[in-house]
C-alpha positions as CSV (number, residue, x, y, z in Angstrom):
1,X,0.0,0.0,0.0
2,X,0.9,3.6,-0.5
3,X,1.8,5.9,2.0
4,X,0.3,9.5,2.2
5,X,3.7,11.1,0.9
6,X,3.3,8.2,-1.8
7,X,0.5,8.8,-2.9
8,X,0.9,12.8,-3.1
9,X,3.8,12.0,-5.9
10,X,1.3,9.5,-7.3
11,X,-1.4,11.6,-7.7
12,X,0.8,14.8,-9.5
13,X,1.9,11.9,-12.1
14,X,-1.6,10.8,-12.5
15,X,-2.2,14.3,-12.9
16,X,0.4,14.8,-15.8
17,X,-0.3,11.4,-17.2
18,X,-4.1,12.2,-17.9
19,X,-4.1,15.7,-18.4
20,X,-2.1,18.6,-19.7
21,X,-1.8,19.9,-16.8
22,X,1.7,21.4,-15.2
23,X,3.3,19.0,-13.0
24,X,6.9,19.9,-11.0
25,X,9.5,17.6,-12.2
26,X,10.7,17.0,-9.2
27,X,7.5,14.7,-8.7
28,X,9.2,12.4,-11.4
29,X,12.8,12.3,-9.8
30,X,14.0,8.7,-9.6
31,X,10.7,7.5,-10.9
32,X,10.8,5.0,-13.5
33,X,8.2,5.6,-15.8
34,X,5.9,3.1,-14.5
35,X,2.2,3.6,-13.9
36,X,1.2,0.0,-11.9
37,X,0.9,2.2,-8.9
38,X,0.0,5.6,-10.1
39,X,-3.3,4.0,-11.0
40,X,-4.3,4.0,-7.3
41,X,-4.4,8.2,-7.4
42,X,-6.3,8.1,-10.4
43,X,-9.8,9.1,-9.7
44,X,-7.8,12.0,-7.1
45,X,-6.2,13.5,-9.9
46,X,-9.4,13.1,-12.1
47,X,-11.3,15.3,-9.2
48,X,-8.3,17.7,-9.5
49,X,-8.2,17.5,-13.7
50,X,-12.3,18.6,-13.4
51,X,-11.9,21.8,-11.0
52,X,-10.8,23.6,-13.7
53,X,-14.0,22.8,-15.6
54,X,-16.2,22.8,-12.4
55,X,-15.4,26.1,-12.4
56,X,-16.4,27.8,-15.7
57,X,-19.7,25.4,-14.8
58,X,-20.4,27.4,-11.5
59,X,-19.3,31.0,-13.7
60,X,-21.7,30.4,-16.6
61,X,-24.6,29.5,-14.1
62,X,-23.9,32.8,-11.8
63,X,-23.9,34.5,-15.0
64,X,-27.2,33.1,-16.1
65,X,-25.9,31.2,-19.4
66,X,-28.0,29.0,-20.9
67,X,-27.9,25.1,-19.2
68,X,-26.7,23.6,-22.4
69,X,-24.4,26.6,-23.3
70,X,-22.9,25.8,-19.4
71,X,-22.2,22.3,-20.1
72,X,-20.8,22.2,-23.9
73,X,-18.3,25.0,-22.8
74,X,-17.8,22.8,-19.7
75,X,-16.7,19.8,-21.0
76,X,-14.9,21.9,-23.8
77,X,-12.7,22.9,-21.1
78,X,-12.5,19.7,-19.9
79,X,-11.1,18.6,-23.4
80,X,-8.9,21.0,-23.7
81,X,-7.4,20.7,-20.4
82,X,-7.2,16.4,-21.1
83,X,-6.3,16.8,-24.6
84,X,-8.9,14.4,-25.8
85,X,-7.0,11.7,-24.0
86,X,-10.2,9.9,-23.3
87,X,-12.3,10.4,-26.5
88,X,-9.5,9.5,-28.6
89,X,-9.4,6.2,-27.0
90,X,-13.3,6.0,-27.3
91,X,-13.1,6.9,-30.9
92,X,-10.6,3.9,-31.7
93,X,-12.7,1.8,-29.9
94,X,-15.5,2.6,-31.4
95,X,-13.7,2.0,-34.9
96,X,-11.9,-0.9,-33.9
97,X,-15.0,-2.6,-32.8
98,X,-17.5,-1.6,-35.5
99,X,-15.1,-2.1,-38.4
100,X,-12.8,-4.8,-37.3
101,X,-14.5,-8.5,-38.3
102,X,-11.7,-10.1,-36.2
103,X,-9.2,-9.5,-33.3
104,X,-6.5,-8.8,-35.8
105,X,-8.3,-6.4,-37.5
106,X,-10.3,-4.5,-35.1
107,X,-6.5,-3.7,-33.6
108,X,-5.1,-2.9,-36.4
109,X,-7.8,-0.5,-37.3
110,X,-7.3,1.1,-33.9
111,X,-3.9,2.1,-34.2
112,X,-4.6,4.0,-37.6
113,X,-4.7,7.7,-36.2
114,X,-7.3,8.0,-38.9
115,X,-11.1,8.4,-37.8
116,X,-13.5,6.3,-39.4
117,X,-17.6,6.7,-39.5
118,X,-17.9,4.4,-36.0
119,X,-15.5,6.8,-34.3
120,X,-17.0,10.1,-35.5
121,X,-20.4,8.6,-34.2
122,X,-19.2,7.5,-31.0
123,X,-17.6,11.2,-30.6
124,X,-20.5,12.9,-31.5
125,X,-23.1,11.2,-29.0
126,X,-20.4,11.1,-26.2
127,X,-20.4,14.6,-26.1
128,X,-24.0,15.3,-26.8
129,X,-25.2,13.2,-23.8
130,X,-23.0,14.4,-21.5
131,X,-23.9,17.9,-22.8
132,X,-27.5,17.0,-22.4
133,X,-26.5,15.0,-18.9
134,X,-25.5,17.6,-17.5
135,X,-27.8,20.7,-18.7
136,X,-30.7,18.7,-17.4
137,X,-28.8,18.7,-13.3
138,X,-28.8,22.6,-14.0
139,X,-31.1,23.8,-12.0
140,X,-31.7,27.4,-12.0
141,X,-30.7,29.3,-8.4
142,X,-29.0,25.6,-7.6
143,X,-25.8,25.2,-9.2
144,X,-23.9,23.0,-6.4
145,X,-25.9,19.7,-7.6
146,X,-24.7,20.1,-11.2
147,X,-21.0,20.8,-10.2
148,X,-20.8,17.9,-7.7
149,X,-22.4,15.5,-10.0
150,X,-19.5,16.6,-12.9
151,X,-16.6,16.6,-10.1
152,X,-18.2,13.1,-8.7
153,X,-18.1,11.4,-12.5
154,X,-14.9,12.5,-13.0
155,X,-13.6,10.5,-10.0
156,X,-15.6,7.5,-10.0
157,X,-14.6,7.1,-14.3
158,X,-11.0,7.4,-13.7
159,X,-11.4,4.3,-10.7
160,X,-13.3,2.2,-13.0
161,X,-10.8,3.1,-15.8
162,X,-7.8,1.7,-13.5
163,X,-10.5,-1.1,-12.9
164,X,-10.5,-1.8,-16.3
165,X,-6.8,-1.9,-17.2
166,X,-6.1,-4.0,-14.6
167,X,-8.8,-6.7,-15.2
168,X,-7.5,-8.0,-18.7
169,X,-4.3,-8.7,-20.1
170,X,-2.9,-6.8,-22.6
171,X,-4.0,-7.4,-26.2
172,X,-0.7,-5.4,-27.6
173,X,2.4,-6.0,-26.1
174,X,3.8,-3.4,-27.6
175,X,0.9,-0.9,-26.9
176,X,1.8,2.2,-24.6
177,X,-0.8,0.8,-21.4
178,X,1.7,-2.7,-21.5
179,X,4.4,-0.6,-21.3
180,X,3.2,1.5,-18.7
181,X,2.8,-1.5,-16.5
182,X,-1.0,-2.6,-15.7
183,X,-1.8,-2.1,-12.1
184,X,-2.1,-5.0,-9.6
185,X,-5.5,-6.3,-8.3
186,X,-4.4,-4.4,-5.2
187,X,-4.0,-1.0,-6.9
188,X,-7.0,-1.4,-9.1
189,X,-9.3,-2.0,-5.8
190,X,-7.8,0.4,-4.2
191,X,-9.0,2.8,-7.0
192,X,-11.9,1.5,-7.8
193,X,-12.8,2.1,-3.8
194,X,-11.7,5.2,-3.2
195,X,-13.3,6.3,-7.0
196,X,-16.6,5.5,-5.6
197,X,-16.1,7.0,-1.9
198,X,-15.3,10.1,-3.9
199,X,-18.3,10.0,-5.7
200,X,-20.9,9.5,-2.9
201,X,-19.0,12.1,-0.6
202,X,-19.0,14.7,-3.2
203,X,-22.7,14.2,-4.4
204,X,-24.2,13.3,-0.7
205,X,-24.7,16.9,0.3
206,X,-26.2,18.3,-2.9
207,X,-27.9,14.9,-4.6
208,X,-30.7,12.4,-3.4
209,X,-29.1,9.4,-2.0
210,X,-30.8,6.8,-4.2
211,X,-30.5,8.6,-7.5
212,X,-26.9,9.4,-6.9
213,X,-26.4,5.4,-5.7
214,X,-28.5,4.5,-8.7
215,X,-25.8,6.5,-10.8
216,X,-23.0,4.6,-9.0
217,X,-24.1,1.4,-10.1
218,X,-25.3,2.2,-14.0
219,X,-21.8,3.3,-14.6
220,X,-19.7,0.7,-12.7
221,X,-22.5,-2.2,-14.6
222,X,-21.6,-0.5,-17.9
223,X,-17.8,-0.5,-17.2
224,X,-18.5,-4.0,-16.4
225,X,-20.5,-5.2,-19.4
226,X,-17.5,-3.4,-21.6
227,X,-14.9,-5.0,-20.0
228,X,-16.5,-8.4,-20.8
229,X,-17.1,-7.2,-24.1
230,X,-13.5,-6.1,-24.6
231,X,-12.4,-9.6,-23.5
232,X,-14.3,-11.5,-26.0
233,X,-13.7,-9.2,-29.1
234,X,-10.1,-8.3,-28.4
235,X,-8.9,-10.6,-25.6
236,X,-7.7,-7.7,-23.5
237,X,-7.1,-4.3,-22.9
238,X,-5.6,-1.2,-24.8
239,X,-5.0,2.5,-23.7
240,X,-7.5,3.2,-26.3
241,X,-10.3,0.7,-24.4
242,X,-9.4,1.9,-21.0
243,X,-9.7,5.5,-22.1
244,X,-13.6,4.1,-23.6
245,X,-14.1,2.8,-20.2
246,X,-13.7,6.3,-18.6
247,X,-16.3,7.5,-21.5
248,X,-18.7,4.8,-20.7
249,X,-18.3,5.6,-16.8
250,X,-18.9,8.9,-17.3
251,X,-21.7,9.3,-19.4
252,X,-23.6,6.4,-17.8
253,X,-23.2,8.4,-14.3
254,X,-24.6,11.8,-15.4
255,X,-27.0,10.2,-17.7
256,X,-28.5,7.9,-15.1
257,X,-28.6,11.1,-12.3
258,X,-29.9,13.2,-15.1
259,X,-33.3,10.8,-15.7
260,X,-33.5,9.8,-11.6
261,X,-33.6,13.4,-10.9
């Protein structure tokens, strides 16, 4: 297990893995490159990577901007600020999958930095629904529900991600997540725990208990009913599927609060 001093370096190179964010280089003296660990700060530094976005979300509601204006220019920050990291792995997925008649060729179709009509599609409606996800928690003279429901999706996405890596092999030996070292069972608990606790704290003071422990489940059945999709088409994971699985996670979490609500 990590340590507290541990897990603060953990959590800056979680930070700079998953995000464009600025990150001291003294948080990377010594270290080897490795992410097997990392993984265990990785819904903490997906709360940190959202404040930045949290915050134009709270600005455009105190300035009385339109609910779906708020949350396009929310998660456009939120893009920005990731570098697409997430819905680039969702759109080779997507591709991979819906072109790809066989294992072979559903990876060698997501490698090609090329976009097809699968991954265009899966792009479009990832953003729409969270768009739409997260207009409908906007609720005029209320903004803290919205805000915490973003900020609690953000954390519990990035656990189930490190869930996901760490529950197949790699299909690619030569891909970038087998290089970064999967995490151990340990880790991936670990993150997968404290994803959720984040989750539940952060919505339990501004969300209904059983809609926001409704949203909990959709998106950690979804990341599960990928994974075993993953595992029969590909035989195991890629950074492009575990960046799908933070997509999945996501928008099944706001989209489920979004219709309980």
């Amino acid at each position: 297990m990590l340590d507290w001093r541990a897990y603060i370096d953990e959590t800056a190179r979680a930070v700079s893995f998953l995000s464009r964010l600025p990150v001291p280089d003294r948080c990377f003296t010594g270290h080897d490159g490795s992410l097997s660990r990392t993984a265990a700060a990785f819904p903490l530094a997906g709360l940190l990577i959202a404040l930045p976005s949290a915050f134009v979300l709270w600005l455009s509601q105190m300035l009385s901007a339109d609910a779906t204006i708020a949350a396009l220019l929310t998660i456009a920050v939120n893009v920005a600020i990731t570098g697409a990291l997430h819905e680039d792995g969702l759109s080779d997925t997507a591709d991979g999958l819906g072109g790809g008649h066989d294992r072979e060729k559903a990876l060698t179709i997501m490698k090609d930095s090329r976009i097809g009509t699968y991954g265009a599609l899966a792009l479009i409606l990832s953003i729409a629904l969270r768009t739409t996800a997260l207009a409908a928690l906007c609720t005029p003279g209320a903004n803290t529900p919205a805000i915490a429901a973003w900020l609690a999706g953000a954390s519990l996405s990035r656990g189930l991600m490190a869930w996901h890596w760490s529950a197949l092999p790699s299909a690619r030996v030569e891909g970038v997540a087998s290089r970064a070292g999967a995490p151990g069972k340990q880790i991936a608990n670990l993150a997968l725990v404290l994803g959720g606790a984040l989750a539940i704290a952060l919505g339990w003071l501004t969300l209904p208990l059983a809609p926001l422990l409704a949203a909990v489940c959709v998106s950690g059945a979804i990341s599960y009913v990928f994974t075993a999709r993953i595992r029969h088409r590909l035989g195991g994971q890629t950074g492009d599927t575990i960046g799908a699985c933070q997509q999945f996670a996501e928008i099944g979490f706001l989209v489920t609060l979004a219709i309980a609500l």
